[in-house]
N, CA, C and O atoms as a GROMACS GRO file, in nm:
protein
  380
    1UNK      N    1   0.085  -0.119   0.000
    1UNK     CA    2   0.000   0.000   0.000
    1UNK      C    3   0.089   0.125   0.000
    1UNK      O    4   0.200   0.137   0.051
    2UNK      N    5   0.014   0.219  -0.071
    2UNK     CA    6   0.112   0.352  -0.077
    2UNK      C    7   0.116   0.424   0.033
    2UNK      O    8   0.010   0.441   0.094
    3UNK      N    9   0.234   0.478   0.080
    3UNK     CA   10   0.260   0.523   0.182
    3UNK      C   11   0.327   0.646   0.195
    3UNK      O   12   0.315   0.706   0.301
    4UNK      N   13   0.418   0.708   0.074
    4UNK     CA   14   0.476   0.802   0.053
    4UNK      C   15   0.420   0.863  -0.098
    4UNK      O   16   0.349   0.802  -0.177
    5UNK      N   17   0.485   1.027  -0.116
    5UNK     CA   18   0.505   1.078  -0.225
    5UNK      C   19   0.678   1.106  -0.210
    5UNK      O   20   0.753   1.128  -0.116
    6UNK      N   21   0.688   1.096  -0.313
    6UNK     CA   22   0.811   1.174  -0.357
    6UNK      C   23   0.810   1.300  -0.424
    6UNK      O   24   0.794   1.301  -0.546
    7UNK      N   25   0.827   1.430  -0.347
    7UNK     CA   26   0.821   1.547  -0.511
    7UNK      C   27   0.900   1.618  -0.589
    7UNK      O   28   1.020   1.639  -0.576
    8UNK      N   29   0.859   1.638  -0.635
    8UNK     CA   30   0.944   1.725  -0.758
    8UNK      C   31   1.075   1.767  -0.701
    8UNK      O   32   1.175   1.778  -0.772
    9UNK      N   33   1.075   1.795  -0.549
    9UNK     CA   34   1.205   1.851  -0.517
    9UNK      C   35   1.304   1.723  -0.487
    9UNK      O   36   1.426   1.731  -0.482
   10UNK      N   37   1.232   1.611  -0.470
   10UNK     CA   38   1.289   1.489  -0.417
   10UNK      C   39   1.254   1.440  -0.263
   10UNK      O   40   1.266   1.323  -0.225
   11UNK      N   41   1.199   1.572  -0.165
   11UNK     CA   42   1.106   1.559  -0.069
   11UNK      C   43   0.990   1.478  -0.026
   11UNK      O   44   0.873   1.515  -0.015
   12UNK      N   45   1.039   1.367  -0.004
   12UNK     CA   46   0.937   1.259   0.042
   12UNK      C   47   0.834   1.319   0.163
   12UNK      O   48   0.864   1.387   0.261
   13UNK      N   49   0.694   1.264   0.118
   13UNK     CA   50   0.553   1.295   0.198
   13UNK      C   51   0.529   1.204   0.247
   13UNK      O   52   0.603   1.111   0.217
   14UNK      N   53   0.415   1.175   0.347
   14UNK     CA   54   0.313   1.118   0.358
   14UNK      C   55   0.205   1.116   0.238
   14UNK      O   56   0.176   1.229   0.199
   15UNK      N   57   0.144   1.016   0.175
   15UNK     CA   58   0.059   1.010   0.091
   15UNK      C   59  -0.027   1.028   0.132
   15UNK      O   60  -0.041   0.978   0.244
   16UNK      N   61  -0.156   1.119   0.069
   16UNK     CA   62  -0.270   1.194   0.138
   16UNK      C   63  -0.357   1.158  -0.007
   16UNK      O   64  -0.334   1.206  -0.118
   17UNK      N   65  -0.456   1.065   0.024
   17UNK     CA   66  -0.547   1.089  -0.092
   17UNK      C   67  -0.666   1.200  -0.115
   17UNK      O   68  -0.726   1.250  -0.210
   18UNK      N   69  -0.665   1.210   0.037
   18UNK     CA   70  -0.723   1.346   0.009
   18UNK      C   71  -0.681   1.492  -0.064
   18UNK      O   72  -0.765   1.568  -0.112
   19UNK      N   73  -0.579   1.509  -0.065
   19UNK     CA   74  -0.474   1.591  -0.198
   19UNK      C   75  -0.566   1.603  -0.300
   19UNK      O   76  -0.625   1.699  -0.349
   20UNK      N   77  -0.565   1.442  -0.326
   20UNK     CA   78  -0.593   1.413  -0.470
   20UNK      C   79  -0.760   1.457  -0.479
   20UNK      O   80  -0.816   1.541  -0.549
   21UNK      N   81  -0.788   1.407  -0.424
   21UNK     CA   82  -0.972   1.417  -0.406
   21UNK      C   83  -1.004   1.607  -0.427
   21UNK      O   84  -1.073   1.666  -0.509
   22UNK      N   85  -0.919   1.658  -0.314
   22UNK     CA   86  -0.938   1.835  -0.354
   22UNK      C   87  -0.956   1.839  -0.456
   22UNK      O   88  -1.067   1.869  -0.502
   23UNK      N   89  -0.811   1.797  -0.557
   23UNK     CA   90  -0.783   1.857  -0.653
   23UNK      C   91  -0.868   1.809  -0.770
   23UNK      O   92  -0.902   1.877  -0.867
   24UNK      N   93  -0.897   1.679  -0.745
   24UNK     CA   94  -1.045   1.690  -0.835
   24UNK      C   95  -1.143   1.787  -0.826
   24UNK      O   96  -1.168   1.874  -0.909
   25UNK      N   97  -1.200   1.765  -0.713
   25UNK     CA   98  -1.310   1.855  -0.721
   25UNK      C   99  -1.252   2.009  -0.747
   25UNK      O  100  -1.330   2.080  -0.810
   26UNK      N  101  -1.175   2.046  -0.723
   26UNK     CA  102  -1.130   2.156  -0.823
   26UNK      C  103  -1.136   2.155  -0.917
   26UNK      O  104  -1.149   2.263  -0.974
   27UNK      N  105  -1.131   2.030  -0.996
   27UNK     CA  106  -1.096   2.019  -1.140
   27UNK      C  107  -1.243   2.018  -1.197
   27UNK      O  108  -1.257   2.068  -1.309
   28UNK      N  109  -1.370   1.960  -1.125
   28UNK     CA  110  -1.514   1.937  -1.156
   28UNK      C  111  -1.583   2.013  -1.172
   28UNK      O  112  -1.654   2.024  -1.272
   29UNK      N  113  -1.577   2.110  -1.047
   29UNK     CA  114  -1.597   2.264  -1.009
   29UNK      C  115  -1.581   2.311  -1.149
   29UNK      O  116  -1.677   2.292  -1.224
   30UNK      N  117  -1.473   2.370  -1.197
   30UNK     CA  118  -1.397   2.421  -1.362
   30UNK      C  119  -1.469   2.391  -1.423
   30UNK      O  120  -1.537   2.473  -1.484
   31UNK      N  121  -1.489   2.249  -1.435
   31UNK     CA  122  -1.572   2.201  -1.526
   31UNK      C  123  -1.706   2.195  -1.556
   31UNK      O  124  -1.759   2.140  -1.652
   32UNK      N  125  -1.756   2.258  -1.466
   32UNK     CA  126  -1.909   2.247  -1.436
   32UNK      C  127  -1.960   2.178  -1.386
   32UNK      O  128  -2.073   2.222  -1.368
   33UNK      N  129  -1.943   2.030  -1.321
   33UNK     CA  130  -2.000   1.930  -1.268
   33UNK      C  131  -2.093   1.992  -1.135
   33UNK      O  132  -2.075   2.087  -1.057
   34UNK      N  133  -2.184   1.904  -1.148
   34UNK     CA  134  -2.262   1.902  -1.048
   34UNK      C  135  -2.207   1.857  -0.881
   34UNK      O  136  -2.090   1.826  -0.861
   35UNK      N  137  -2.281   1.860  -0.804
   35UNK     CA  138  -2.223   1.802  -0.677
   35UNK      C  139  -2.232   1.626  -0.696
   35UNK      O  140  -2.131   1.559  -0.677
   36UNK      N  141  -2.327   1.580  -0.725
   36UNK     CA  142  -2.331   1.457  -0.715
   36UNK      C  143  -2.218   1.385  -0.839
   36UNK      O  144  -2.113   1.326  -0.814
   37UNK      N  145  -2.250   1.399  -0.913
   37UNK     CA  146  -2.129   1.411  -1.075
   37UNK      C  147  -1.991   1.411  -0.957
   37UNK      O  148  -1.918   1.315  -0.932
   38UNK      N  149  -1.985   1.559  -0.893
   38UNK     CA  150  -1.788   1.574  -0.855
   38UNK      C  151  -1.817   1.457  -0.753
   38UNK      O  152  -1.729   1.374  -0.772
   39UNK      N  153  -1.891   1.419  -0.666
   39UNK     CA  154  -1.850   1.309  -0.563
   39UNK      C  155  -1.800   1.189  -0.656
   39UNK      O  156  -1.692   1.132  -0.637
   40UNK      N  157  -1.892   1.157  -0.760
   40UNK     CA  158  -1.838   1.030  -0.840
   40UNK      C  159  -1.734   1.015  -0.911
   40UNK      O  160  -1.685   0.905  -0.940
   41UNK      N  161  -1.695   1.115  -0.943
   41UNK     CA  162  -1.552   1.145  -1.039
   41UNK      C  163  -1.440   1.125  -0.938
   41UNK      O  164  -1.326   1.086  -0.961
   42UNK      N  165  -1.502   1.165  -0.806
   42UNK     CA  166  -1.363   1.152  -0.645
   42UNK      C  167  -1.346   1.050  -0.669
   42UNK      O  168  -1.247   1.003  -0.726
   43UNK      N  169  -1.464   0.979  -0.620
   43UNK     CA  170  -1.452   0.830  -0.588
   43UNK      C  171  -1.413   0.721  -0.656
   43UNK      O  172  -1.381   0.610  -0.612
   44UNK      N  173  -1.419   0.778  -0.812
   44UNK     CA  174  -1.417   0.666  -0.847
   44UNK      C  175  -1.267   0.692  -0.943
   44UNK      O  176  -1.213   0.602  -1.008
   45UNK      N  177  -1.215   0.835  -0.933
   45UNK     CA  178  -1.081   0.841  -0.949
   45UNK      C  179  -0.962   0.814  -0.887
   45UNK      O  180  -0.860   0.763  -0.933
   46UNK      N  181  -0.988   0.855  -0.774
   46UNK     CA  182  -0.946   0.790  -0.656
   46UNK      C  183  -0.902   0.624  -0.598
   46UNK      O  184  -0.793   0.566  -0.594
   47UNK      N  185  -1.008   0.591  -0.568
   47UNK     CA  186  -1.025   0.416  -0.624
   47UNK      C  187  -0.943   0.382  -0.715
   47UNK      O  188  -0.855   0.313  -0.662
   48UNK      N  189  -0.921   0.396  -0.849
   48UNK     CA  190  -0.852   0.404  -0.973
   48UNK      C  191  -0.686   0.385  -0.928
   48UNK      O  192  -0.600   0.303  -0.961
   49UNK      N  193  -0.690   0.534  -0.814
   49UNK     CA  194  -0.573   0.549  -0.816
   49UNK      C  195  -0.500   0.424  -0.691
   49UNK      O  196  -0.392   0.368  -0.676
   50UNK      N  197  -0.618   0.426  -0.627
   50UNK     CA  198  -0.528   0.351  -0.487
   50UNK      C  199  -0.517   0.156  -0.543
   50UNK      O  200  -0.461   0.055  -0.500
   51UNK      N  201  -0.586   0.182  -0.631
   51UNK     CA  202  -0.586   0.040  -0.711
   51UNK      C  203  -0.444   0.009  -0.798
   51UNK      O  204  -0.389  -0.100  -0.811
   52UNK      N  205  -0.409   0.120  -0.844
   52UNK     CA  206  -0.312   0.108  -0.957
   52UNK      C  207  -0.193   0.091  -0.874
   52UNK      O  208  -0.103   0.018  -0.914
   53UNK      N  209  -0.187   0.148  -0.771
   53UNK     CA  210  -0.045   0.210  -0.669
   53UNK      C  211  -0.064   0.125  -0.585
   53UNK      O  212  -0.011   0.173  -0.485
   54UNK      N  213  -0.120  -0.011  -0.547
   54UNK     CA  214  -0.166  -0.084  -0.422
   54UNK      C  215  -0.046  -0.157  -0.356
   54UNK      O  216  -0.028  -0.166  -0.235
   55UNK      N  217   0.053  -0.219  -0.475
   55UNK     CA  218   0.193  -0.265  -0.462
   55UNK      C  219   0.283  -0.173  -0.432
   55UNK      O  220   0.396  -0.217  -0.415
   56UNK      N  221   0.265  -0.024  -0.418
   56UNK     CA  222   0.370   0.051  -0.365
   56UNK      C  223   0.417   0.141  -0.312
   56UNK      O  224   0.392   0.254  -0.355
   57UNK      N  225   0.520   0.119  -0.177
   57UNK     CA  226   0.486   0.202  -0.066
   57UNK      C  227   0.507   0.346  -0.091
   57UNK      O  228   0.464   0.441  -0.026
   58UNK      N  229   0.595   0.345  -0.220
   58UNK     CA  230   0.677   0.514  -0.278
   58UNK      C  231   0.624   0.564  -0.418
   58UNK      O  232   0.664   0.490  -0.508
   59UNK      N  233   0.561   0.648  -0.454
   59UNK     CA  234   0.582   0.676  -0.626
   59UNK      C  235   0.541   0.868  -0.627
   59UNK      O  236   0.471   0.956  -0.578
   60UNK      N  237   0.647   0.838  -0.724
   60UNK     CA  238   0.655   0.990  -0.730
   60UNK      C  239   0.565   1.064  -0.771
   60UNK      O  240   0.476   1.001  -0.826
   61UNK      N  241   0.542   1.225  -0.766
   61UNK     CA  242   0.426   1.252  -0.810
   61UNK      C  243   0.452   1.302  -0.938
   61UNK      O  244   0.425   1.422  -0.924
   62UNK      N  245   0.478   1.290  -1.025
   62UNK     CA  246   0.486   1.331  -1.195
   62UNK      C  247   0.432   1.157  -1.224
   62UNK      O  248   0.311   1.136  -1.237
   63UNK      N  249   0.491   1.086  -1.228
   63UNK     CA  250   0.423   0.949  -1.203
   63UNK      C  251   0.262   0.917  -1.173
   63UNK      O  252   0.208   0.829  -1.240
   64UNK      N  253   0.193   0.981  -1.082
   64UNK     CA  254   0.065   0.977  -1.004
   64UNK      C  255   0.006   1.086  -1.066
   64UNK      O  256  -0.112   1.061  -1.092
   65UNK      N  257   0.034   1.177  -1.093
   65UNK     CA  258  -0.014   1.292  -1.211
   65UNK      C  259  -0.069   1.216  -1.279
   65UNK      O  260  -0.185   1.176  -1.268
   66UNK      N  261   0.038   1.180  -1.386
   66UNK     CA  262   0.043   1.100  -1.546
   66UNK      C  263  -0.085   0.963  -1.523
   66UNK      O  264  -0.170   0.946  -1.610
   67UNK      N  265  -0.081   0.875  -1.397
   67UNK     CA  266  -0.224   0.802  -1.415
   67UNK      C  267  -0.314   0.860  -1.353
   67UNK      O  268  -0.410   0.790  -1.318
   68UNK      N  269  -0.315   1.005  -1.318
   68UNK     CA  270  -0.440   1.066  -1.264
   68UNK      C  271  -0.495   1.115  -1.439
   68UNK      O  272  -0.612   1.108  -1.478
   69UNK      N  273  -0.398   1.156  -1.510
   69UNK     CA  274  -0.464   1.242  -1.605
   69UNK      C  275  -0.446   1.192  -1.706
   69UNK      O  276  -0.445   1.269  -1.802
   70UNK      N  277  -0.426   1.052  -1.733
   70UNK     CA  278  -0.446   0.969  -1.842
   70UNK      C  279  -0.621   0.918  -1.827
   70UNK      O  280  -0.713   0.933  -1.907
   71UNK      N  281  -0.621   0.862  -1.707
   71UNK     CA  282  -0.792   0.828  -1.659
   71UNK      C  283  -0.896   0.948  -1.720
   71UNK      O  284  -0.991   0.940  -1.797
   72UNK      N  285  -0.840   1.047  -1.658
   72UNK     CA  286  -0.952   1.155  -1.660
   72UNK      C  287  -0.943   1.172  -1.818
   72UNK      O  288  -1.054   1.189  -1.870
   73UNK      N  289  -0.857   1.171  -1.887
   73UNK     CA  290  -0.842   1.198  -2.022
   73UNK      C  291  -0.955   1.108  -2.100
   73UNK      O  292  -1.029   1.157  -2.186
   74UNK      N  293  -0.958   0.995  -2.065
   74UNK     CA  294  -1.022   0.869  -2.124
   74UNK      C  295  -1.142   0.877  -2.025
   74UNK      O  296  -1.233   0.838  -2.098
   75UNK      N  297  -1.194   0.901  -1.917
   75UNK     CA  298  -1.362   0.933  -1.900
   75UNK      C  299  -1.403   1.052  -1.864
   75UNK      O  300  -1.524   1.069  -1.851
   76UNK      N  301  -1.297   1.176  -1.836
   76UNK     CA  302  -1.378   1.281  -1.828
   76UNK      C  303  -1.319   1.412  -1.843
   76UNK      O  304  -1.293   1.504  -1.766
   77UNK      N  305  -1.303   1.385  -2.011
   77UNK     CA  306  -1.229   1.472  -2.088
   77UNK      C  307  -1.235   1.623  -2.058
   77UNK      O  308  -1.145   1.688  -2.112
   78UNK      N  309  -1.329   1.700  -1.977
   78UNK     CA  310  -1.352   1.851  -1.926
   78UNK      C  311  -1.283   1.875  -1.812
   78UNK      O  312  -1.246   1.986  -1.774
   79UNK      N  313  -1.258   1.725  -1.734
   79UNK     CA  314  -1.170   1.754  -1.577
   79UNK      C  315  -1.065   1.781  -1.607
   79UNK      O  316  -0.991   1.862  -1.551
   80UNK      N  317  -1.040   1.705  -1.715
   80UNK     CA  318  -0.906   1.707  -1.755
   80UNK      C  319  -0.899   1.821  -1.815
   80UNK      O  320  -0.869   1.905  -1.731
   81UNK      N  321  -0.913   1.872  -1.928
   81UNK     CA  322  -0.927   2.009  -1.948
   81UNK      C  323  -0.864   2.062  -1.833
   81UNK      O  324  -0.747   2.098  -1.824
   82UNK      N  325  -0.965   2.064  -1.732
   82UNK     CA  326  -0.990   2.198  -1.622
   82UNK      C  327  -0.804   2.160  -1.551
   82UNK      O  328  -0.715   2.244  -1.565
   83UNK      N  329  -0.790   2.074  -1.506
   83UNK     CA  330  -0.679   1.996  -1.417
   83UNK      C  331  -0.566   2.068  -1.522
   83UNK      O  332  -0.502   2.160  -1.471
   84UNK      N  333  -0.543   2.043  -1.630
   84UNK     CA  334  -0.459   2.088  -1.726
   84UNK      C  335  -0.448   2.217  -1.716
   84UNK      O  336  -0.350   2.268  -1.661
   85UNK      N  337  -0.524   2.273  -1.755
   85UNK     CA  338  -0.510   2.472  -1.760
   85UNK      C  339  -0.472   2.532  -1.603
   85UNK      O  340  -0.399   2.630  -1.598
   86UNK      N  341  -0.530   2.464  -1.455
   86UNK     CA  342  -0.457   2.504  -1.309
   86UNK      C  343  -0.312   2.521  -1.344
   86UNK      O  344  -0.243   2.623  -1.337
   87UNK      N  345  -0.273   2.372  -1.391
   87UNK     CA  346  -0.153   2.343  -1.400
   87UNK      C  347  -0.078   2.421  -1.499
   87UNK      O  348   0.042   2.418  -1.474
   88UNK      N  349  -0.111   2.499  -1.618
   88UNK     CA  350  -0.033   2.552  -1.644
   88UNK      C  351  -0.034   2.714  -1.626
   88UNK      O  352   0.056   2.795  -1.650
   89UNK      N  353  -0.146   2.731  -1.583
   89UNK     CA  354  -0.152   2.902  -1.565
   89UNK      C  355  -0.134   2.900  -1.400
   89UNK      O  356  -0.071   3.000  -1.366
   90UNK      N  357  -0.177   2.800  -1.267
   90UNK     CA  358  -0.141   2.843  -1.139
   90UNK      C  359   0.021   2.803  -1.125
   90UNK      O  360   0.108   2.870  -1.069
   91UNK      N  361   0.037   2.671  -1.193
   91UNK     CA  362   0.159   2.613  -1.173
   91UNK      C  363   0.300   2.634  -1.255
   91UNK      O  364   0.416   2.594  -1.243
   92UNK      N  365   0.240   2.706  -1.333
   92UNK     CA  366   0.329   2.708  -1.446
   92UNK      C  367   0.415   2.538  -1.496
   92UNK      O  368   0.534   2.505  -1.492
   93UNK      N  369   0.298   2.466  -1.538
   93UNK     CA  370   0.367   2.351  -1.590
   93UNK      C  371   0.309   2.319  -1.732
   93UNK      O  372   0.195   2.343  -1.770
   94UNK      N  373   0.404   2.262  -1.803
   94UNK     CA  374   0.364   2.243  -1.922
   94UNK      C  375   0.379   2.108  -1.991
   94UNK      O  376   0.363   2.076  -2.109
   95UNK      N  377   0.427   2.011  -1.840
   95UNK     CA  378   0.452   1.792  -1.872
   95UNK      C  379   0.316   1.777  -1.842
   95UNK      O  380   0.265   1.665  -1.843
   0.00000   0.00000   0.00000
């Protein structure tokens, strides 16, 4: 089970799926989703994720990005959108 992040700086975390869950519903929000819509997109992105990562206690987050926003790409092409444009106009990122 996952237990750490690694980030960008090389700064190992505690893994927080709740992170991830915000930042969806940030991303749903953008997108227009409804409340009931953003709970299911959490849950069931989420899930996704703790499924894929279940074998491992470390993975970095450019790594956990890339299967957060490959998923969303393939069922919910507007999150993604929304998740994409934070990232490059709050974050200035462009991977």
């Amino acid at each position: 089970m996952i237990k750490r992040v690694q980030k960008r700086n090389g700064q190992l975390e505690e893994f927080q799926i709740e992170k991830i869950k915000n930042s969806l519903e940030k991303s749903c929000q953008q997108a227009g989703y409804s409340e009931d819509k953003i709970f299911q997109v959490k849950e069931e992105i989420s899930s996704y994720v703790l499924e894929q990562l279940e074998n491992f206690e470390t993975v970095d987050t450019k790594s956990m990005r890339t299967l957060i926003l490959n998923k969303l790409m393939e069922s919910y092409p507007e999150v993604f959108e929304a998740w994409k444009k934070y990232d490059q106009e709050v974050k200035k990122r462009e991977d």
